[in-house]
C-alpha positions as CSV (number, residue, x, y, z in Angstrom):
1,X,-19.7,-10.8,-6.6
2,X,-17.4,-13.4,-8.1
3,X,-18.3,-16.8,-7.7
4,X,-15.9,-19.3,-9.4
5,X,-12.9,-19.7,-6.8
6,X,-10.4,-17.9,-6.5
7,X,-6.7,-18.7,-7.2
8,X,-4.4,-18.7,-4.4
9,X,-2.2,-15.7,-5.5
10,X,0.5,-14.6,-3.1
11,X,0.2,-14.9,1.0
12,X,0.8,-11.5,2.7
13,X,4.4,-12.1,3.1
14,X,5.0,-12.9,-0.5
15,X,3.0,-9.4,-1.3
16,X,5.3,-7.4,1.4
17,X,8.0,-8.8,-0.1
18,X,7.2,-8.3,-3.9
19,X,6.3,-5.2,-2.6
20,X,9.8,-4.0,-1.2
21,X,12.0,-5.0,-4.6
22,X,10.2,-2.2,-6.5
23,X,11.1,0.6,-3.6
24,X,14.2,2.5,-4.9
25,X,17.4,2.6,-3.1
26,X,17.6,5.7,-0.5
27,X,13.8,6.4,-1.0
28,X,12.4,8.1,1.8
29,X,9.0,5.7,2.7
30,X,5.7,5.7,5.0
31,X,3.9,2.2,5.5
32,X,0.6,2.7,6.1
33,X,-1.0,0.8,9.2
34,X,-2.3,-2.9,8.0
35,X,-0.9,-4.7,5.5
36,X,2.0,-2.3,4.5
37,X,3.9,-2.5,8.0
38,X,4.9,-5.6,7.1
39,X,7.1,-4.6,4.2
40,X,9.6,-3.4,6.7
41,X,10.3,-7.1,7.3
42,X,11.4,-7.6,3.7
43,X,13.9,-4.4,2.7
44,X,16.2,-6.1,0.3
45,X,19.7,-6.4,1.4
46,X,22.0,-3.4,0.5
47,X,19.3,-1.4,0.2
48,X,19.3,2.2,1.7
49,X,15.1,2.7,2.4
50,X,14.4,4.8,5.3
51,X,11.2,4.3,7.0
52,X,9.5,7.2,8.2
53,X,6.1,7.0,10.6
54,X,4.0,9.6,11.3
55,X,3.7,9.8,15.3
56,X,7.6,11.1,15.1
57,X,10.2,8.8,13.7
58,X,12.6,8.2,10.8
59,X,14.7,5.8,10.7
60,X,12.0,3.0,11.6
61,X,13.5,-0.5,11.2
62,X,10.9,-3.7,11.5
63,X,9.1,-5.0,14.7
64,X,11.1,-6.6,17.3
65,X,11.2,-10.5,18.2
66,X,8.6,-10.9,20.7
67,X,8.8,-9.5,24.4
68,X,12.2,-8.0,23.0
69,X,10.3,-4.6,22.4
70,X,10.4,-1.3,23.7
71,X,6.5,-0.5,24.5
72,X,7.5,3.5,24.1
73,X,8.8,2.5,20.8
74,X,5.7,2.0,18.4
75,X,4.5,3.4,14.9
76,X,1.5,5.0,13.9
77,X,-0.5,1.7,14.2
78,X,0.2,1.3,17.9
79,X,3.0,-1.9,16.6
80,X,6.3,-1.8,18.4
81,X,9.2,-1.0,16.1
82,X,12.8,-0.8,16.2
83,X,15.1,2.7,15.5
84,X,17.6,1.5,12.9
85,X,21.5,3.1,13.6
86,X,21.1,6.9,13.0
87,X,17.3,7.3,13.5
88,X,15.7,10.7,14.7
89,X,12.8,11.2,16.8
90,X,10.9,14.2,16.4
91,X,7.4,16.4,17.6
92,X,4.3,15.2,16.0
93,X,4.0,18.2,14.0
94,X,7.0,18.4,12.6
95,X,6.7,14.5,11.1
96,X,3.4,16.3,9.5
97,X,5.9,19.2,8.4
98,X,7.8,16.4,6.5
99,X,4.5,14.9,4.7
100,X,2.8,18.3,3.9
101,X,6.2,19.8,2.4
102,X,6.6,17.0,-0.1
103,X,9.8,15.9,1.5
104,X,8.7,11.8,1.1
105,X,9.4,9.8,-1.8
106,X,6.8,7.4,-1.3
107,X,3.9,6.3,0.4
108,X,2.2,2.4,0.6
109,X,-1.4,2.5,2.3
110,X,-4.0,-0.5,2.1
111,X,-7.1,0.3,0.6
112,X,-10.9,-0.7,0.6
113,X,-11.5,0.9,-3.2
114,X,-9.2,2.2,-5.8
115,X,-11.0,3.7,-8.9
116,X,-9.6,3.6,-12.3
117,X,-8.7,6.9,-12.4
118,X,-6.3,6.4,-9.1
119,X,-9.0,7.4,-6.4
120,X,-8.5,5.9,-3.5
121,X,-11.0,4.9,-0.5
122,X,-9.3,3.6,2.4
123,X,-10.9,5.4,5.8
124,X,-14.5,4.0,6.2
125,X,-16.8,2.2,4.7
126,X,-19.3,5.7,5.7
127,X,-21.7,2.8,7.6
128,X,-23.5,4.5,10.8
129,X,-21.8,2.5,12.7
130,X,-18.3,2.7,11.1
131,X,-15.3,3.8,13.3
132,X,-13.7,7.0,11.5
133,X,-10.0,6.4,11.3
134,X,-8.4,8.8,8.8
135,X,-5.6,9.2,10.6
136,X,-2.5,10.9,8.2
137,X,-3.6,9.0,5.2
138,X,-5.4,12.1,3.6
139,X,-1.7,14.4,4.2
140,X,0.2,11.2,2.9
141,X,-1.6,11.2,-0.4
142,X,-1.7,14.7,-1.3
143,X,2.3,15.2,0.4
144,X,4.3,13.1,-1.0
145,X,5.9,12.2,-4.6
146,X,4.2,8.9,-5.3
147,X,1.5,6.6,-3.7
148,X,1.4,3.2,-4.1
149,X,-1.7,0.6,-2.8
150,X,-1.0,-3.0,-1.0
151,X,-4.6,-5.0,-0.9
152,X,-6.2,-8.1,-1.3
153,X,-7.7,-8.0,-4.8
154,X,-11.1,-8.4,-3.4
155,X,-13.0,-8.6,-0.3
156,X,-14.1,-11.4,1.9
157,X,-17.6,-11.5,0.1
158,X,-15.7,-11.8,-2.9
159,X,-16.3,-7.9,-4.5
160,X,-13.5,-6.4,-6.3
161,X,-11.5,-3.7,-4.3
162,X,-10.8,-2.2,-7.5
163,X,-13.4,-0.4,-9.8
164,X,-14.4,1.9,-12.0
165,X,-15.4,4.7,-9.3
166,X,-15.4,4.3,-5.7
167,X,-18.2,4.0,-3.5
168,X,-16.7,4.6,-0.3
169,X,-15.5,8.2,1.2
170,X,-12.7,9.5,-0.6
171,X,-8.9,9.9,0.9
172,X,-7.8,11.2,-2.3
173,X,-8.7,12.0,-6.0
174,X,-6.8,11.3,-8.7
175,X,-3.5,9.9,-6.5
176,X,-2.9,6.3,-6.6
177,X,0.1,4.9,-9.0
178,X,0.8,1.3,-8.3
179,X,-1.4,-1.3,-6.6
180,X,-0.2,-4.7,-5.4
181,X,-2.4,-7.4,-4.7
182,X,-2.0,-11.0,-4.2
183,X,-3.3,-11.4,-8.1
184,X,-1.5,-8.9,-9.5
185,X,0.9,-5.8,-9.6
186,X,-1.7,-3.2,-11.9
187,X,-0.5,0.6,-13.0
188,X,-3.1,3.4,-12.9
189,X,-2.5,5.2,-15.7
190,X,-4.5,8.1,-17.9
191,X,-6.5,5.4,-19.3
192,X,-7.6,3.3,-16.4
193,X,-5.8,0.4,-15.1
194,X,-2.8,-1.8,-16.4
195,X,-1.4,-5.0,-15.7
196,X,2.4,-4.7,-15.2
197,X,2.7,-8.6,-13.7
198,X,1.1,-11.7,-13.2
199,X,1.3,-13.2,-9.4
200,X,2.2,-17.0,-10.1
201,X,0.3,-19.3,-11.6
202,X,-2.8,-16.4,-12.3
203,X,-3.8,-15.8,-15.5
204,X,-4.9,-12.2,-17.2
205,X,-8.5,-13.7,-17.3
206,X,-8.8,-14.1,-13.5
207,X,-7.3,-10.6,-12.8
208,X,-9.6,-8.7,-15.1
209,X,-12.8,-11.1,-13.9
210,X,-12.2,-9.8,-10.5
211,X,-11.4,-6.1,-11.4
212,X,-15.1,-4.2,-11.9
213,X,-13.3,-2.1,-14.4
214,X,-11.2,-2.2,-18.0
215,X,-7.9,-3.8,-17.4
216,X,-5.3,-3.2,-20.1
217,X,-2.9,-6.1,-20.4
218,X,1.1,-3.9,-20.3
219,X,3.4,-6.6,-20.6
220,X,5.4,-7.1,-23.2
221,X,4.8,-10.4,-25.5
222,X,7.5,-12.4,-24.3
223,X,5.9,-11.2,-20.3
224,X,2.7,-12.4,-21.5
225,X,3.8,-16.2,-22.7
């Protein structure tokens, strides 16, 4: 458990946001339920990113103002949602069709462990009295092109959500890319994990203190000053 305290790092909305820059233009993207669903607040202007969820729409735009929603009208986490101009709405199998057939770009789910090597826990904690809750996350991370992570960089209690093998049920082996947390932006790569960027005013020494694996530093020299 860390015990010094912890920088402040970026709120949730600053993550979502940060989050958002890095998704290419015309991607084809599922937000996972938690954290993720509020990236489709922050879709750059100009930018072409087309939402998908898995209970049967694409073309997901971001939750209505309140008591301006349609209750029929939700994602996979229950949240109302909006259908952006030209949205489809389609059988629950066939928005599975789409996952399991590779046809999505990308994926962002929350996580409670990522590994080193891009394993990714984020179902249960495998407690007795754990609620299961896989929901699509284990078609998401073995369907589409690229999965990325948005977390906190450690729990409540203080213990890093990111280490050196996972303790908790699996989703997937091997699939995590990118993670974003409110410390840092960190690449899984062949060797374990690398820092890409630095969340404002944090320091390399804070990230790799709270990250219970190797963390190579990735930036450039001028990045690091």
């Amino acid at each position: 458990m860390i015990t010094t305290e912890a920088p402040v790092g970026l709120t949730r909305n600053e993550m979502a946001q940060r989050a958002a820059r890095d998704i290419p233009d015309g991607a084809y993207v599922n937000l996972g339920i938690g954290m993720p669903e509020m990236i489709a607040q922050h879709i750059p202007p100009g930018v072409e990113i087309v939402l998908h969820t898995e209970n049967g729409l694409l073309g997901m735009g971001p939750s209505p103002d309140p008591a301006k929603g349609d209750p029929e009208l939700i994602n996979a986490g229950k949240r109302q949602v909006t259908a952006l101009a030209g949205a489809s709405y389609f059988h629950h199998a066939d928005s599975f069709a789409m996952i399991r057939g590779g046809h999505l770009d990308l994926c962002i789910l929350g996580a409670l462990e990522v590994a080193s090597n891009g394993d990714l826990a984020n179902w249960s904690t495998g407690h007795e009295d754990a609620i299961p809750a896989v929901g699509g996350a284990m078609d998401l991370v073995s369907g589409v092109k690229a999965v990325y992570v948005m977390t906190s960089h450690c729990t409540r209690d203080g213990e890093p959500k990111l280490v050196e093998g996972c303790t908790y049920p699996l989703t997937g082996i091997g699939v995590v890319n990118r993670i974003y947390t409110d410390l840092a932006i960190i690449d899984v790569t062949d060797e374990g994990f690398r820092l890409v960027e630095l969340s404002p005013h944090v320091t390399f020494d804070v990230v790799a203190e709270r990250t219970a694996a190797p963390l190579a530093d990735g930036r450039t020299e001028s990045e690091a000053d």
